[in-house]
C-alpha positions, -999 to +999 in steps of 0.1 A: -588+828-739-614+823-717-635+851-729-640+830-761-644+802-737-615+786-750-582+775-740-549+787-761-537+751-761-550+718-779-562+695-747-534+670-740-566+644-729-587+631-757-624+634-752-645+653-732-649+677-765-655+679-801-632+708-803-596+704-791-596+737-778-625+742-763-640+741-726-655+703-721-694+706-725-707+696-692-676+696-667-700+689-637-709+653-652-680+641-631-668+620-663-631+613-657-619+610-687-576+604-674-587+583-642-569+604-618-605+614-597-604+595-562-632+574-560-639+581-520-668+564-518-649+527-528-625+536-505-648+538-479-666+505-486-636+488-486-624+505-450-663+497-438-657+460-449-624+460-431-638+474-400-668+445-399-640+418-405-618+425-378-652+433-355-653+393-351-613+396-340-612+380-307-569+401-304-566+435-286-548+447-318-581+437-342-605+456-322-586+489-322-583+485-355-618+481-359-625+514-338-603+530-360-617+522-396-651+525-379-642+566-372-626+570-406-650+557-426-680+579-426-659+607-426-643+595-460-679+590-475-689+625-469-654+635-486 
């Protein structure tokens, strides 16, 4: 009932409230509280660290792999 800001069903994930039923108090605090958020900005370290290791590559294959994490890593950051 979201005009009693709450929801008609105890919350299957525990936390986040002290009532069962109610709305979480600050849902902007970007608390996961089940783990399934994607962390984008791990991803895109890891693709960034990728991208400088294969830089030193000598193969054909290595560098356009390099090229390629290079573009899709910033773009994942800003995600």
């Amino acid at each position: 009932m979201p005009t009693l800001g709450q929801f008609t069903s105890v919350d299957p994930i525990e936390g986040g409230a002290d009532n069962g039923y109610s709305y979480p108090t600050d849902p902007n605090s970007q608390f996961d509280l089940d783990g399934k958020k994607i962390n984008w900005g791990e991803i895109g370290d890891v693709l960034s660290m990728a991208s400088v290791v294969t830089a030193f590559c000598p193969l054909p294959t290595c560098q356009a792999v390099t090229v390629a994490l290079g573009a899709a890593s910033p773009s994942l950051i800003a995600a």
